[in-house]
N, C-alpha and C positions, 0 to 999 in steps of 0.2 A: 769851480774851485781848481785851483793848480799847486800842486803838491811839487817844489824844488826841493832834490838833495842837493846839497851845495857841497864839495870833495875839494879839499888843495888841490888846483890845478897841475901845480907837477904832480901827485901820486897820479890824478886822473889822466893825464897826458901818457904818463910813463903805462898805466895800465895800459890803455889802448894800443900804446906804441910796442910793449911786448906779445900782445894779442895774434894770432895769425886768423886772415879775417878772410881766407881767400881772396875772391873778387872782389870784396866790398870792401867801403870803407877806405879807399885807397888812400889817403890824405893821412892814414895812422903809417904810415910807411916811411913819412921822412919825418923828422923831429920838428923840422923848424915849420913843415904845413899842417902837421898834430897842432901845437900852438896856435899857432895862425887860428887854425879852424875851432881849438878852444877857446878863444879872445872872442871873434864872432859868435860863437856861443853866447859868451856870457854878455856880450854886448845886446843879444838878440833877449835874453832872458831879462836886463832889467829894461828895455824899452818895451816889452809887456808887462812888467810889474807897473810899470810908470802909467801905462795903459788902462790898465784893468787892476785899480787899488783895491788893498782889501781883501783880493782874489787869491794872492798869493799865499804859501805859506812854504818860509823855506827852511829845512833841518840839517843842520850841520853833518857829513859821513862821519867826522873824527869823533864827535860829541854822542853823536848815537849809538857806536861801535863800542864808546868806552862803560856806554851805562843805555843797555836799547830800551828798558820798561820805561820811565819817561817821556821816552822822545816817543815810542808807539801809542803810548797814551794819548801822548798830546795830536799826533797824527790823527788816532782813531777820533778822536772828540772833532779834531778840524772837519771833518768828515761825517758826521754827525752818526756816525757807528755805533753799535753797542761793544763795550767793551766783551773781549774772551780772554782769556789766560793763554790759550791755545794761539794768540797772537806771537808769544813769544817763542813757543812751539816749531817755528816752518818749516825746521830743517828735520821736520817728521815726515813732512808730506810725501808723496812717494809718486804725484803726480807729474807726469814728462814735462822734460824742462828744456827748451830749445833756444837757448840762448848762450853768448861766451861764458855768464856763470852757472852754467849748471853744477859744477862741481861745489861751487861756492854755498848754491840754495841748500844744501844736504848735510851743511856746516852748522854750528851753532854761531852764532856772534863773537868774532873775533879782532884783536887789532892788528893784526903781524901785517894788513897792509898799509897803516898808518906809519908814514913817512920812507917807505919803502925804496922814492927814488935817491933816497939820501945815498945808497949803499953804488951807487951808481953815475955821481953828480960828475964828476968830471968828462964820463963820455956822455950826460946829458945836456955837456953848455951849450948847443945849436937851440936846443928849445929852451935851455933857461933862458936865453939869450932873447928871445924870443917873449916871453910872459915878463920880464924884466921890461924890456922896451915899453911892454904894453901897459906897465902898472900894475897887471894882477901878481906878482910877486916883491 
């Protein structure tokens, strides 16, 4: 089973792209190879769903962010989990989080990053420029 969050590609580009990633990740450093490398993503992602039907299950970031009991529901069942209450809980956990969102995990469910590269779009035209050409905007 494969569990896709699926994220408007500009929030997701633009997250990335304000990210400091060190040495990794280099391609989040210019806007128009963000893009680039977000197209092949998504290109990569439905030439496996195409693949392997059935297997997939993809959840909307905007849609789960705006109402998460639903959409964890629905996850947890894909998954064939027992449901907890405490699903909705995470940002209790207090276990080390080594990742760009650690600050994020310790939050409750929010939307202030929905639509975020809006406030931003005219020094983002390199990568819109970019997912426009490609069709995913």
């Amino acid at each position: 089973k494969i569990v896709h969050l699926v994220r408007d590609p500009r929030d997701s580009c633009f997250a990335s792209f304000k990210q400091l990633f060190a040495d990794a990740y280099l391609h989040s450093y210019d806007q128009e190879e963000m893009a680039r490398h977000h197209c092949r993503y998504r290109r990569l992602m439905d030439a496996w769903r195409e693949r392997f039907p059935g297997r997939f299950l993809d959840i909307s970031y905007e849609e789960t962010v705006a109402d998460l009991e639903p959409h964890a529901r629905r996850l947890i069942d894909y998954l064939e989990l027992p449901w907890e209450d405490r699903c909705l809980r995470f940002h209790e956990q207090r276990e080390a989080v080594s990742t760009a969102s650690a600050v994020q995990v310790r939050e409750p469910v929010h939307t202030r990053s929905v639509g975020r590269w809006k406030r931003y779009e005219k020094q983002l035209e390199p990568m819109l420029a970019v997912l426009r050409d490609s069709g995913l905007i």
